[in-house]
C-alpha positions as CSV (number, residue, x, y, z in Angstrom):
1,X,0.0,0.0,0.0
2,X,0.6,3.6,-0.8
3,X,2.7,5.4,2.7
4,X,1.7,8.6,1.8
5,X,-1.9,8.9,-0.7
6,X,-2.9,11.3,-2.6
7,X,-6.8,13.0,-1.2
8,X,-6.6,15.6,-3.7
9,X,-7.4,19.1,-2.7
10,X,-10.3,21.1,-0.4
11,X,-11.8,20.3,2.7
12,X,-12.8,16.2,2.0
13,X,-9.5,16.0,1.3
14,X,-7.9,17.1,4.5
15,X,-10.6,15.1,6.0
16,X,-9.4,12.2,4.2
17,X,-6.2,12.9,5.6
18,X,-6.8,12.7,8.6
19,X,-8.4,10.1,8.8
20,X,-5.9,8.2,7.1
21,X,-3.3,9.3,9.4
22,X,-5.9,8.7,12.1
23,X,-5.6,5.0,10.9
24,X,-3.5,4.0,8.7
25,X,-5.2,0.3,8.7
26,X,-8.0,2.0,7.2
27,X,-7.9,0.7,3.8
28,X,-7.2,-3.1,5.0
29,X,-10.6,-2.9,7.3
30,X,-12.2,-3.2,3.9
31,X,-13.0,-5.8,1.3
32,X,-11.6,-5.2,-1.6
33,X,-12.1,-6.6,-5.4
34,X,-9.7,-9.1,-6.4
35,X,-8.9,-11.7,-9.6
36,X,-8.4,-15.1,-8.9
37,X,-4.7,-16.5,-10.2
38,X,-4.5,-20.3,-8.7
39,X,-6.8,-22.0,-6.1
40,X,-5.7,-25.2,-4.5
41,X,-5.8,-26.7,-1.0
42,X,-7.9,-23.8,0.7
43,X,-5.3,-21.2,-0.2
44,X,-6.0,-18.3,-3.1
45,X,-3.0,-16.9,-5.2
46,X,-4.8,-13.8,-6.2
47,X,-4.2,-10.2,-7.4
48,X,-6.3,-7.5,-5.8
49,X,-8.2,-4.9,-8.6
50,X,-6.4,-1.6,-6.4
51,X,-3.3,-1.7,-8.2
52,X,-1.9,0.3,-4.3
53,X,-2.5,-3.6,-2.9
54,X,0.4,-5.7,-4.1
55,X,-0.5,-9.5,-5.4
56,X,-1.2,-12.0,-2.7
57,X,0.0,-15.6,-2.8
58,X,-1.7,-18.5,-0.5
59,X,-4.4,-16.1,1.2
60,X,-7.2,-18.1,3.2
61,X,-10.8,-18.9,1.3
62,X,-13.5,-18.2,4.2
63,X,-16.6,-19.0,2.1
64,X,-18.8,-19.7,5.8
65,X,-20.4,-22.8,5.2
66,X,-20.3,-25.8,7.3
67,X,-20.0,-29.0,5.6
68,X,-18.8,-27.2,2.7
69,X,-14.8,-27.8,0.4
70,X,-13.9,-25.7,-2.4
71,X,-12.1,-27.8,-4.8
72,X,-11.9,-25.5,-7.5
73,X,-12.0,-21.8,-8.7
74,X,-11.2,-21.1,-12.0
75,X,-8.3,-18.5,-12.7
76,X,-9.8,-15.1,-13.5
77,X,-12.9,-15.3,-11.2
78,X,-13.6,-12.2,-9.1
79,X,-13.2,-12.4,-5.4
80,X,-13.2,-10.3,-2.9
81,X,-9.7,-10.1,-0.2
82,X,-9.5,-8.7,3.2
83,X,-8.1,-8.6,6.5
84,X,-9.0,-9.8,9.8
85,X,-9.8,-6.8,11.9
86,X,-7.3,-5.2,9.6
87,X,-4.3,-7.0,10.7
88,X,-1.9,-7.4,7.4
89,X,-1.0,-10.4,8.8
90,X,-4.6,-12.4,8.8
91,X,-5.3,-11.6,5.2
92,X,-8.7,-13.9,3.8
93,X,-11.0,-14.0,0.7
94,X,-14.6,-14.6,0.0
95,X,-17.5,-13.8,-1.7
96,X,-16.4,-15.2,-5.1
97,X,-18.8,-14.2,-7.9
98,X,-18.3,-17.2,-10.5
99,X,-19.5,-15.1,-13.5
100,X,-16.1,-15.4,-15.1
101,X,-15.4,-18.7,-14.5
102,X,-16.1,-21.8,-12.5
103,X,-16.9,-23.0,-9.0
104,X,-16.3,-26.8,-8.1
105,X,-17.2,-27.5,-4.5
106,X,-18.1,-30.6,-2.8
107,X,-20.9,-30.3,0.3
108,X,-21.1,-33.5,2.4
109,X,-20.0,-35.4,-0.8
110,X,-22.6,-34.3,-3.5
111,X,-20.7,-32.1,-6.2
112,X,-21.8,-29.0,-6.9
113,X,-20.8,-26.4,-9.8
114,X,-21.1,-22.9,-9.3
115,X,-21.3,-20.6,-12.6
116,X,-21.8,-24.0,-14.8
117,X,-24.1,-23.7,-17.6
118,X,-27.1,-26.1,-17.8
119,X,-25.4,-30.0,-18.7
120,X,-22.2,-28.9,-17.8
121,X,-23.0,-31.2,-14.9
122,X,-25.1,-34.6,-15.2
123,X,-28.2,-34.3,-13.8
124,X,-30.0,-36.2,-10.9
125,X,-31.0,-39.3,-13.0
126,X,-32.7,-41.7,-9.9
127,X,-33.6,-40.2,-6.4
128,X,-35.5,-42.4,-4.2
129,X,-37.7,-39.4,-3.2
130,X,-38.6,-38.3,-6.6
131,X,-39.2,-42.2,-7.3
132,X,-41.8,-42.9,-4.2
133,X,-43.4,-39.8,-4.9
134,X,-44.5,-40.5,-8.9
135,X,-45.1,-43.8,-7.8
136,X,-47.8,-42.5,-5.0
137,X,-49.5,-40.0,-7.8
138,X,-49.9,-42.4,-10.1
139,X,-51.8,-44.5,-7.7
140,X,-54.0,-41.2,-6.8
141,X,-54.6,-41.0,-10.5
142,X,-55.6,-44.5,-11.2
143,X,-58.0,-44.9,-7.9
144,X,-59.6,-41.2,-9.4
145,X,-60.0,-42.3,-12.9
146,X,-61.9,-45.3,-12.3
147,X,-63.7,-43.4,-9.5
148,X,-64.8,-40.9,-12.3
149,X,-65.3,-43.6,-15.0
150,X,-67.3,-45.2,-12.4
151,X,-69.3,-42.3,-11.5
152,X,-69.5,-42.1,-15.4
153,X,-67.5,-39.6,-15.8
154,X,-65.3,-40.7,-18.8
155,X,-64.4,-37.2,-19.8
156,X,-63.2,-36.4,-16.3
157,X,-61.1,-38.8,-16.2
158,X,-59.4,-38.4,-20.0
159,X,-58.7,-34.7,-18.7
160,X,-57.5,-36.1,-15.4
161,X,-54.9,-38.8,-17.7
162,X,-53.9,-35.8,-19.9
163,X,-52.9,-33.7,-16.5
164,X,-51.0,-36.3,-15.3
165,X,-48.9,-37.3,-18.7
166,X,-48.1,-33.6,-19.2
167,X,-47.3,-33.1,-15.8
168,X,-44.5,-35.8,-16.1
169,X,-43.1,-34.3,-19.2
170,X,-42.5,-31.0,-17.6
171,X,-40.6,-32.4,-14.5
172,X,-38.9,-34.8,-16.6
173,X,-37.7,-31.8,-18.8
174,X,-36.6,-29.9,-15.3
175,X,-34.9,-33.2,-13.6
176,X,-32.7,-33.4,-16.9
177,X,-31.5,-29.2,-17.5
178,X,-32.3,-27.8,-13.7
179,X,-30.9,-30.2,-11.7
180,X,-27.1,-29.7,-11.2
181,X,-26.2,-31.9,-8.2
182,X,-24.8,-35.3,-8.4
């Protein structure tokens, strides 16, 4: 960082000034925009976008999620860098943005992808939920159709098949391109 910055001129400015002199840890009490250069084991190799911050090698990822590993950021992805109650010596990211690139992390085993596009990851084929559950509705459907066909209702229940048929097309169709975990 800069010793000695420049405020400008006027009345702001010597504010500034003072305040800065006032404490000097000022600037590393914020977060500040950064550019992601490696990732591996926890650690960040990053350069921060205030060209007064020098680059930063093996800096601490704090993402604040239990359960949670980050097993990859891609190079170039915005982060954000700070400082533990501005000591220069506890220096941490977070707050990644994953427009740029990629985020790889793995939560209590199940992968997830951060900033993936739709496929980039195979989607949940076979859950045991989502299994039990069509199973139970079509049973609904079938004791309701011959209820209505029963009740002489044929129409009813050709309305009630048609629900049902494009219902399962439509969550089909989410399962495959919504669905990112596996």
């Amino acid at each position: 960082m800069s010793s000695s910055p420049d405020f400008g001129r006027g009345p702001g400015a010597s504010l500034a000034a003072i305040g800065a002199t006032a404490d000097p840890r000022r600037k590393l009490r914020a977060l500040h925009p950064a550019k992601v250069v490696k990732y591996g084991g926890g650690l960040v190799d990053l350069v921060p976008d205030d060209t007064d911050l020098p680059s930063m090698p093996a800096v601490p990822l704090r993402h604040g999620i239990p359960g949670l590993s980050i097993d990859a950021i891609s190079p170039g992805t915005s982060i954000l860098v700070g400082w533990g109650g501005g000591d220069p010596s506890a220096p941490y990211c977070a707050l990644w943005s994953g427009s740029e690139g990629g985020v790889t992390a793995t939560w209590n085993g199940d992968m997830i992808t951060l900033g993936a596009s739709l496929g980039a990851v195979a989607p949940v084929t076979s859950d045991p939920y989502l299994t039990a559950e069509s199973a139970y509705l079509d049973a609904v459907v079938v004791a309701v159709t011959a209820a209505l066909t029963a009740l002489g209702l044929g129409g009813a229940a050709s309305t009630l098949a048609a629900a049902q048929a494009a219902f399962k097309a439509q969550a089909s169709r989410y399962s495959a391109t919504n669905v990112l975990v596996k």
